[in-house]
N, C-alpha and C positions, 0 to 999 in steps of 0.2 A: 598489607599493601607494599611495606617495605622489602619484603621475600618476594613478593611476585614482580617489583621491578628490576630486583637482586637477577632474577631466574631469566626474566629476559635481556637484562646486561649480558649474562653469561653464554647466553644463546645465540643471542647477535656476534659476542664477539668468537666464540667457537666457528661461527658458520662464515668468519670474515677470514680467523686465524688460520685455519684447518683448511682451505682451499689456494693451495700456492704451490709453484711450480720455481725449479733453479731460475729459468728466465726472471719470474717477479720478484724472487727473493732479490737478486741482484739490484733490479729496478728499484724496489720499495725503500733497500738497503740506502741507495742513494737520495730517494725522495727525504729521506729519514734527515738526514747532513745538511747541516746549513751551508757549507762551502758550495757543493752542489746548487743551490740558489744563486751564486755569486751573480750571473751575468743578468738576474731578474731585478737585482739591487742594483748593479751598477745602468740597469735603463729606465728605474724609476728614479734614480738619484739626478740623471740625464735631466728627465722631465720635468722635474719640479727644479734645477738649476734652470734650464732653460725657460722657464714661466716667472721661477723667482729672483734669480740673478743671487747678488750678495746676501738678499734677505732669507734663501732658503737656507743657512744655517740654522735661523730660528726654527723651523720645520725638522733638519737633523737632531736637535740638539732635544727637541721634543719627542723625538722618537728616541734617543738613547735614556731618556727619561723614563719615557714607556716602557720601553726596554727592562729598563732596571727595575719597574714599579711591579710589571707581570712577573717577570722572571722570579724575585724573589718572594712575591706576596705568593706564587706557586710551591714553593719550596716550602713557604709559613705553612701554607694548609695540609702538604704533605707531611711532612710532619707533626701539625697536630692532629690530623685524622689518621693519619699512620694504617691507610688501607696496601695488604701486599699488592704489587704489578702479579699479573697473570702469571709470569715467571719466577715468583715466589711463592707463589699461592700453594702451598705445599697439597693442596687437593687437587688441583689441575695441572699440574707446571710439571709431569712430566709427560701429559698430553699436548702441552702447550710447544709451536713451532716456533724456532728463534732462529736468527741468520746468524752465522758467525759467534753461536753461543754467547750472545749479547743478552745483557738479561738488564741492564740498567739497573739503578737503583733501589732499595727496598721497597720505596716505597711509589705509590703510581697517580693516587688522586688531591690533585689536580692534576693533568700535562700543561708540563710546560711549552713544549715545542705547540699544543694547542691556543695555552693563551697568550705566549709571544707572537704568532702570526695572525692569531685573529684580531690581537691588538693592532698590529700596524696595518693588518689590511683595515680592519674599520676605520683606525683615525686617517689611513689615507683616502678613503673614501666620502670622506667628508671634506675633505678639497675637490673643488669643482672639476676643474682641472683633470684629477685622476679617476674622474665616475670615469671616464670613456675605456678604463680598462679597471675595472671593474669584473666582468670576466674572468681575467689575467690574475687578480689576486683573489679572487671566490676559488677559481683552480688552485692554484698554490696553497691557502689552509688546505682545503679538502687533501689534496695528495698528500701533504703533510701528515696531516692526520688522522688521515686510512692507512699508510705505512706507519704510522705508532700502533694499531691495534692490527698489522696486519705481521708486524714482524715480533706479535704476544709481549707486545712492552706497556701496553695499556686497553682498560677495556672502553668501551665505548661512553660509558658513563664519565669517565676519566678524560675524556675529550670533550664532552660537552661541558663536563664543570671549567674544563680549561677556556674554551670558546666563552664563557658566559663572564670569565674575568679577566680574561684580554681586553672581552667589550665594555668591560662599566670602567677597566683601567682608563679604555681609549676616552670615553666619554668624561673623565675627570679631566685627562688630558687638554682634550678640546675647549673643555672651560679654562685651562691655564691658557692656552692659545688664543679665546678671542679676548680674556683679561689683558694677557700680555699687546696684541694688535689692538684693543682701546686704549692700553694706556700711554701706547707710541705716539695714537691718533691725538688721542686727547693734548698730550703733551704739544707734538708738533702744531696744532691749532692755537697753543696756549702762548709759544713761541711769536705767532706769525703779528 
C-alpha cells in the first residue's frame, strides 16, 4: 500500500515537474517568494484593520504565532522523517527540473511554505469577514504550492502533509482566539 502511494507521489510529481517552459519557470520562481506576496498581505491586513480597528493586533499577533507554530513544527518533522526533496533524491534528482539550480534543503516532508499559507489562509477564513475572499487565499496556497512541486523542491505528498498542519496548527490557534475574545468578554461584563 505504502509503495503504491510512494509510486503515485512520484508520478504526479514527474508529470507536474517535467512539463515547464522559461516563461513558467520565471513565474512559478516568483510564486515560490514570499516577498512576491507582499501586496496580497498588505490588502488583507487593510481588511481586517478596517473591520478591526485597534483590536486587529490581536489577529496579527495570532497569525505570527501561527506563523512560528507551522513553520517550525515543519521543520520538527523534516527532520525527524528526514525524507530527501526530489532534488536530493539521488534516484531522481538528475531527472528532476529546478530554476536557478535551487534545490533547498535536504530534506522536503513536510512543506513549509505549504503549511504556513494554508495556516493562515484557513485561520483567516474563519473570520467572517474574510470568507468573501476566500477565492483570493484558496489561489494563493494553491499557486504556492504547485510552484514548490513544480520547481522539483517538493513532491506532492510533501504538500499535502504540509496543508494538513497548517490546518490543525490554524484550528489550535482559533481556540486561543475565541479563549482569548471570551476572556475579554467575560472580563469586561465582570467590570460593568
Amino acid at each position: 500500500m505504502l509503495e503504491a502511494i510512494e509510486n503515485y507521489d512520484l508520478i504526479l510529481f514527474k508529470l507536474i515537474n517535467s512539463n515547464h517552459s522559461i516563461f513558467f519557470d520565471i513565474i512559478m520562481f516568483y510564486f515560490s517568494k514570499t516577498l512576491f506576496w507582499l501586496p496580497l498581505y498588505l490588502f488583507l491586513a487593510f481588511v481586517l484593520i478596517k473591520q478591526f480597528k485597534k483590536k486587529s493586533f490581536i489577529i496579527f499577533a495570532l497569525i505570527a504565532l501561527l506563523l512560528g507554530a507551522t513553520d517550525q513544527t515543519s521543520v520538527l518533522i523534516k527532520n525527524t522523517i528526514k525524507r530527501y526533496r526530489p532534488s536530493h533524491n539521488l534516484k531522481i534528482q538528475n531527472s528532476v527540473h529546478t530554476y536557478k539550480n535551487e534545490r533547498g534543503g535536504l530534506y522536503g516532508f513536510v512543506s513549509s511554505h505549504a503549511a504556513n499559507t494554508a495556516g493562515v489562509a484557513f485561520f483567516l477564513s474563519l473570520i467572517p469577514v474574510m470568507r468573501r475572499y476566500l477565492w483570493l487565499l484558496t489561489l494563493w496556497v494553491f499557486l504556492v504550492c504547485y510552484s514548490r512541486i513544480y520547481l522539483g523542491l517538493h513532491y506532492p505528498s510533501d504538500i499535502i502533509g504540509g496543508i494538513f498542519v497548517g490546518i490543525i496548527i490554524a484550528i489550535i490557534v482559533r481556540f486561543i482566539f475565541i479563549f482569548i475574545v471570551n476572556k475579554v468578554t467575560l472580563n469586561k461584563i465582570l467590570k460593568e
